[in-house]
N, C-alpha and C positions, 0 to 999 in steps of 0.2 A: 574538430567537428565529429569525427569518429567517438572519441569518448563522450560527447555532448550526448550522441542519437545513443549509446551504448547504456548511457547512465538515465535517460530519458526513458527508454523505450522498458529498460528491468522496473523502474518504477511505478510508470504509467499502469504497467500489465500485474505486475505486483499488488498494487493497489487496487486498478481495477474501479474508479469512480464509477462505472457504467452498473456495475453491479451494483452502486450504492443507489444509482436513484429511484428502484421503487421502494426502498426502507424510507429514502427520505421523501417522496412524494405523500408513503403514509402517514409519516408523521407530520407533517405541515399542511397535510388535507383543508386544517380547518383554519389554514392564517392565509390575510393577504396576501398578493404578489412583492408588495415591498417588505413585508415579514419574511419572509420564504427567503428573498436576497438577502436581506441584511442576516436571515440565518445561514446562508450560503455562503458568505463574506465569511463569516466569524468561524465558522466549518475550515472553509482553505486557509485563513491566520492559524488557527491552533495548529493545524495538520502541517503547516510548515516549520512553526516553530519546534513540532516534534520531530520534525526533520532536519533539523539545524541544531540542537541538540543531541540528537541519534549519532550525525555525522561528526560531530566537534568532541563531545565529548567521549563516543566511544573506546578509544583507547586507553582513558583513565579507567573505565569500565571492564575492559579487556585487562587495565595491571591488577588493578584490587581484586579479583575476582582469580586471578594468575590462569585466564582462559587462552589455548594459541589459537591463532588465528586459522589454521586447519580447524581444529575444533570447531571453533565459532561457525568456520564455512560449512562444515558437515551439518552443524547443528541448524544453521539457516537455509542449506540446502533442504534439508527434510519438512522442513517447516515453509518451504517456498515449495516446493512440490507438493505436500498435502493440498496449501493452498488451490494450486493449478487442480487438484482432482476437482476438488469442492466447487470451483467455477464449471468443470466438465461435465460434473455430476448434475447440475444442478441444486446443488447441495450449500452455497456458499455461504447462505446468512445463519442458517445452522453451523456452520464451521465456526463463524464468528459470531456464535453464544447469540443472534438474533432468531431466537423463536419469535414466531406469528404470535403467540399471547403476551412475550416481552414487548413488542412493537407496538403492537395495541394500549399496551400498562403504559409504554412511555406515551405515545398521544394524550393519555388524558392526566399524566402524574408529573411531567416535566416541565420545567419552564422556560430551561436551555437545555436543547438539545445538539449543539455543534460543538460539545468539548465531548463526550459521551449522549448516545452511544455513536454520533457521527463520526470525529474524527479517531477516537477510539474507541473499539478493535477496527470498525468497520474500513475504515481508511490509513491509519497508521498502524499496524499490527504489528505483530513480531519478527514477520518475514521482511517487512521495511526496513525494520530498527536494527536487525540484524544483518541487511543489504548494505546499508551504511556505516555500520559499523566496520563490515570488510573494504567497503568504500574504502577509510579512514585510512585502514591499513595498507593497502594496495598503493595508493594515489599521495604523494603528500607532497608535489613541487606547486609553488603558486598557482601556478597556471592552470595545473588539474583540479586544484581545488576552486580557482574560480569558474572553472566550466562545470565541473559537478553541482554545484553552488547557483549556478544559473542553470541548469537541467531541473534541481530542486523548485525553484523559484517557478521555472515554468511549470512545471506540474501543477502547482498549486494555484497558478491563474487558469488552466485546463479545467483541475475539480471546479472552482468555481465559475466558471459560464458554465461547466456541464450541471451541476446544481442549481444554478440559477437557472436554466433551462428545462430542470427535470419534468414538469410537468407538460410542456412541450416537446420533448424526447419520449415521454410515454405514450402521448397520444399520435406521435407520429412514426413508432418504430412499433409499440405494442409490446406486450410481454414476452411473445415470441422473439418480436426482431432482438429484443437486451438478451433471451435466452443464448439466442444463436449467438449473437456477438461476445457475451461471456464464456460460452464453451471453445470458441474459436483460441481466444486470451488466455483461456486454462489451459491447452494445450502448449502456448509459448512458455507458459509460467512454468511447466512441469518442466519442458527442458532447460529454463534460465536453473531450476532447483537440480536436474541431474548433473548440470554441467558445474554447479561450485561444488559438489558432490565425488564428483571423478576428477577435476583439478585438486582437490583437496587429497585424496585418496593417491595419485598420484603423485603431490610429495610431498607423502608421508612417507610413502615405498622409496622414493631417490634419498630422502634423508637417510632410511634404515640401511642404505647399499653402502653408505659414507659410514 
């Protein structure tokens, strides 16, 4: 249970679906309610699939590439705490390449929008892909891998009732209430990102003492 709420809870706040729903309200402004779900659907399919390939196949990623996995955690460390600013800051769809006039271009230029730009950057980014790829490495008896595995799964039914919901979560919380609630989740995120940071860092230093 501990690794479940552990691998659940870095994901959730990592990703961060809450910040995705006024990108995605704007861009489905002008579709049905059952467009809007079935675009919500296909948003958490991709967004899982990239997370079940992020998690599996990371380590072949990690050999070809001859990345250690200090590395990678420094590297996703930094990359998971910018994140966390960008939600603190207010800053977060600009972080993830979503200008106000991209958003706009895609409302009227796209046809699907739940492989780009919904479930990527906005939803699976690099701070995910690179979350689970240390996943991969850390975790590897059955057992962790099928709670990881079903941590993933559940996220992915989360995004979508929160997607499928979004336009009912913006009129009932406001742009304020996602404000607030996203800076609260930037601040977790920043410490999920210092803490693979300073694990990391620390052994590198016990390796050097050997």
């Amino acid at each position: 249970m501990d690794l479940f709420l552990v691998s659940f809870g870095a994901l959730f706040s990592i990703m961060n679906p809450l910040g995705t729903v006024p990108v995605f309200v704007g861009l489905t402004q002008e579709n049905t309610k059952k467009e809007r779900a079935v675009t919500a659907f296909w948003t958490a399919f991709n967004v899982c699939i990239i997370l079940l390939l992020s998690f599996f196949a990371g380590k072949y990623i990690l050999s070809f590439f001859g990345i250690s996995l200090n590395a990678l955690k420094i590297a996703g460390g930094l990359i998971i705490a910018s994140s966390g600013f960008a939600l603190l800051t207010g800053k977060f769809k600009e972080h993830k390449g979503m200008k106000p006039d991209t958003v706009q271009e895609d409302i009227h230029t796209r046809d699907a929008i739940s492989l780009t730009p919904l479930a990527i950057p906005m939803l699976a980014g690099p701070g995910t892909i690179s979350l689970l790829i240390t996943f991969n490495q850390e975790y590897q008896s059955t057992l962790q891998i099928g709670i990881i595995v079903s941590a993933m799964l559940f996220t992915t039914v989360l995004i979508y009732l929160i997607l499928k919901s979004s336009h009912l979560i913006v009129t009932f919380l406001g742009a304020s209430g996602i404000n607030a609630l996203s800076r609260i989740i930037g601040f977790i995120v920043i410490a999920i990102g210092v803490e693979y940071i300073i694990s990391s860092v620390v052994s590198v230093i016990e390796a050097l003492q050997f």
